[in-house]
C-alpha positions as CSV (number, residue, x, y, z in Angstrom):
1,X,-21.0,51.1,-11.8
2,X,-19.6,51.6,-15.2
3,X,-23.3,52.8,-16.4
4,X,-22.8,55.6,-13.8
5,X,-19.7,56.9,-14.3
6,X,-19.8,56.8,-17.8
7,X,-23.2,59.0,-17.3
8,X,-20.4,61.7,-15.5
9,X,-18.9,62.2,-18.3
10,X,-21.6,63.4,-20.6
11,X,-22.2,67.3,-20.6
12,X,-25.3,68.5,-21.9
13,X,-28.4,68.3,-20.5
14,X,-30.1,66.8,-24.5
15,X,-27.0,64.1,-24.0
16,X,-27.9,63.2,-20.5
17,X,-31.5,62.6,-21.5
18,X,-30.6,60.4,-24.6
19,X,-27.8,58.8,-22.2
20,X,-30.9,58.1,-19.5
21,X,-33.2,56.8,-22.2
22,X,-30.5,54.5,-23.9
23,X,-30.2,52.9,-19.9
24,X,-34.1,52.6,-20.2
25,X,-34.3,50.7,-23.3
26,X,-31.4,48.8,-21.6
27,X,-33.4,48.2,-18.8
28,X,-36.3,47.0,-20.9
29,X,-34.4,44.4,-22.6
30,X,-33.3,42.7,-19.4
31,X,-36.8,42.3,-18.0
32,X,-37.9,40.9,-20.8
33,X,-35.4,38.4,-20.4
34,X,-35.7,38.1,-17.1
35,X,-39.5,37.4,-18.1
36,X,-39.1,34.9,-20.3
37,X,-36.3,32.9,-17.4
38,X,-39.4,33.4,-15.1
39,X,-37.4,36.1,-12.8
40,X,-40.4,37.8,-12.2
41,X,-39.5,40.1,-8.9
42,X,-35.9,40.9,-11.0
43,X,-38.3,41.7,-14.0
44,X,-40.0,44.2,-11.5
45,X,-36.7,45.7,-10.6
46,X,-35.7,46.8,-14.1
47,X,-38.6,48.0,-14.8
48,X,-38.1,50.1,-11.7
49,X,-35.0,51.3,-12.8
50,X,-36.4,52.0,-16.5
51,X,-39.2,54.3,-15.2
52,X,-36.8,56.7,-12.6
53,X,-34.9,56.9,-16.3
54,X,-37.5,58.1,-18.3
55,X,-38.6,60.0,-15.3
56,X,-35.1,61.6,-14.8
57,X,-35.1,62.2,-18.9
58,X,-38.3,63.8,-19.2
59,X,-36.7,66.4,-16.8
60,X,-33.6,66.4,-18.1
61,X,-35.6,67.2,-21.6
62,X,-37.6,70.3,-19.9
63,X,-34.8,72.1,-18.4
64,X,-33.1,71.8,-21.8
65,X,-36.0,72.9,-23.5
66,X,-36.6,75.9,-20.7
67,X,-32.7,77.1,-21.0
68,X,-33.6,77.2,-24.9
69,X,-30.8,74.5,-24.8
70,X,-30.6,72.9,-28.7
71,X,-32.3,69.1,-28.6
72,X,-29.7,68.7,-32.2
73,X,-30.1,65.3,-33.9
74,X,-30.4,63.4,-30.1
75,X,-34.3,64.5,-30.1
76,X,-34.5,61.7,-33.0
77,X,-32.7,58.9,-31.0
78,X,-34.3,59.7,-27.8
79,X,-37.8,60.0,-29.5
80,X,-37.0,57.0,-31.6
81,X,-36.1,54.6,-28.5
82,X,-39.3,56.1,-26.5
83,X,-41.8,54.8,-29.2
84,X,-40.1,51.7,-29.2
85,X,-39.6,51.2,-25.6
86,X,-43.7,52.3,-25.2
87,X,-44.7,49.3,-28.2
88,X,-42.5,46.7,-26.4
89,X,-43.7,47.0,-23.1
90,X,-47.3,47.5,-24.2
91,X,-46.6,44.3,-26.1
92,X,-45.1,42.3,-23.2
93,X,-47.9,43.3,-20.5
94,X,-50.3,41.5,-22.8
95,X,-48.2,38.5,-22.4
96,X,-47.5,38.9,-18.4
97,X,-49.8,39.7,-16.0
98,X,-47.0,39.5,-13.0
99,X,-45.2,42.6,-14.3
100,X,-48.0,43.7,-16.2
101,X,-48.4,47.1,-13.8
102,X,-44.8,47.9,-13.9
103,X,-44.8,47.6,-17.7
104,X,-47.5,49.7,-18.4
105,X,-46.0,52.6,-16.1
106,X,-42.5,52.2,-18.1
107,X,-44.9,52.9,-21.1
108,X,-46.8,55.2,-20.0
109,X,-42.9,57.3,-19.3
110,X,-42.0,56.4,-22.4
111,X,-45.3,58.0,-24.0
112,X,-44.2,61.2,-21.6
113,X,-41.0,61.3,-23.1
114,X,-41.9,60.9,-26.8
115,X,-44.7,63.5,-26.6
116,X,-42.1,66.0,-25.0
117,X,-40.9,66.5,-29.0
């Protein structure tokens, strides 16, 4: 709840995207500890909720990007946290074959969004 309405308050389509790709990387880190407690189906449903936001951030970037809106210094966070989020779940579905699917589609977002700069 407090994830979404914070997300209200940010204007800007470059800071919604950064905003949406900070709750991915988010959402990365708790599967992977839901992993590692053996919460596999909870694991699944992060990992859900990390692809829709790279997904919704990857948009988010193209509008921007379309409406010759300025990416400013959030193109190096958001691009940053993409590489990363792609490494770490290309890491982990070498060490899960459960979630492995789900990982490598949050990846492959990830990839999406990084390539998008």
């Amino acid at each position: 709840f407090k994830e979404n309405v914070r997300g209200l308050f940010i204007f800007g389509k470059p800071q919604k995207a950064d905003y949406k790709v900070f709750l991915a990387v988010k959402r990365v880190l708790e599967a992977e500890k839901l992993i590692k407690e053996n919460k596999k189906d909870l694991a699944n449903k992060s990992l859900g909720v990390a692809t829709q936001d790279l997904t919704e951030a990857a948009k988010l970037i193209e509008l921007a990007k379309a409406s010759k809106a300025s990416l400013g210094t959030v193109s190096q966070n958001i691009s940053t946290r993409a590489v990363n989020i792609e490494k770490l779940t290309r890491w982990l579905a070498t060490k899960d074959s459960e979630t492995k699917d789900k990982l490598l589609e949050v990846a492959a977002k990830a990839k999406e969004v990084h390539v998008k700069f």
